[in-house]
C-alpha positions as CSV (number, residue, x, y, z in Angstrom):
1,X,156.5,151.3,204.0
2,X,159.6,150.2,202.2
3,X,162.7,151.3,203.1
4,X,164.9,150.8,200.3
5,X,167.3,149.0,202.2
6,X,169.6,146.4,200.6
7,X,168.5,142.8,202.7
8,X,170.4,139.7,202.6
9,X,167.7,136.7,202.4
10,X,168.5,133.0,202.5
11,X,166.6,130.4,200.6
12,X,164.5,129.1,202.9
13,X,163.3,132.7,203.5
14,X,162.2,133.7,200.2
15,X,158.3,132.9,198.8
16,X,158.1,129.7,197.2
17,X,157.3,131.2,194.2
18,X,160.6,132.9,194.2
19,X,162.7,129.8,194.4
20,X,160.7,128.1,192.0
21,X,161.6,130.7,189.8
22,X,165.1,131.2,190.6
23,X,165.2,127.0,190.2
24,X,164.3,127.3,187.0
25,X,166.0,130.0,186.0
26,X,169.2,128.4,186.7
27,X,168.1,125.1,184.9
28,X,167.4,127.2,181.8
29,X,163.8,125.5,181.8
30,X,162.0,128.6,180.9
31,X,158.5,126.9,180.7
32,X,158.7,126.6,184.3
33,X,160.2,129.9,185.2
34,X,157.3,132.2,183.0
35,X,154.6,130.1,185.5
36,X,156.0,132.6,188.5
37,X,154.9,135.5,186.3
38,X,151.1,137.3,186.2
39,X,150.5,138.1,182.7
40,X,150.2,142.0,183.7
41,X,153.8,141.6,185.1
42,X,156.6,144.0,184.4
43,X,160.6,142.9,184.7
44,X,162.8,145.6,184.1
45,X,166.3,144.8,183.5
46,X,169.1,146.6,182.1
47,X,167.1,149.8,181.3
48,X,165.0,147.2,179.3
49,X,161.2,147.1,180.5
50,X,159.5,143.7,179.2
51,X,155.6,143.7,180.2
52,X,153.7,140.9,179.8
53,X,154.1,137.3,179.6
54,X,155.2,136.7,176.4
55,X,157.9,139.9,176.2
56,X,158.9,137.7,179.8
57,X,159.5,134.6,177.9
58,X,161.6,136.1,175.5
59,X,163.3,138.1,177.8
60,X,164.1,134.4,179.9
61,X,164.9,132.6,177.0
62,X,168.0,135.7,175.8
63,X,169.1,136.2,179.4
64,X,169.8,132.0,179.9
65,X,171.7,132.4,176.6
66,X,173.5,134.9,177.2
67,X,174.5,133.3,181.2
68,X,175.4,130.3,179.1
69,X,177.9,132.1,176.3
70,X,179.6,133.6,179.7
71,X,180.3,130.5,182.0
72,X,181.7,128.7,178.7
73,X,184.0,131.7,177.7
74,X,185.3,131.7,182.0
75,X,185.0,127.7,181.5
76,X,187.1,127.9,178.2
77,X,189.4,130.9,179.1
78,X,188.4,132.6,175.9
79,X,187.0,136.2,175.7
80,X,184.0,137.0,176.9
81,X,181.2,137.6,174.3
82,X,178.0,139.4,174.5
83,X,175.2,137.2,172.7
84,X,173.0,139.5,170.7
85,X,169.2,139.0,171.1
């Protein structure tokens, strides 16, 4: 039974499928991140629900862009942006 409890975990913790995601993730090499992901899997993020593979991939590919338009707004000083998908 889960108890809903809010856990800190440290890398060399977490399944290795995790970190192979969350590698790739933060490389913005989204063939690699979509390989961690069944293709019945569900991400729900924002309120948005994206089921299967391919919703996933698109999902990866808008999230890394949007990531990217923030750092270079802090990088640059300007305003942050939203990127619209």
């Amino acid at each position: 039974m889960h108890d809903n409890q809010p856990r800190t975990s440290t890398p060399d913790t977490l399944p290795e499928v995790i970190t192979h995601y969350l590698t790739a993730h933060r490389a913005h090499d989204t063939a690699t991140a979509i390989t961690a992901f069944t293709r019945e899997a569900t991400v729900i993020d924002d309120g948005n629900t994206y089921g299967g593979t391919e919703a996933i991939r698109e999902w990866l590919g808008r999230s890394a862009t949007d990531v990217l338009a923030e750092r270079t707004a802090e990088e640059t000083g300007q305003a942050q942006e939203t990127v619209a998908g």
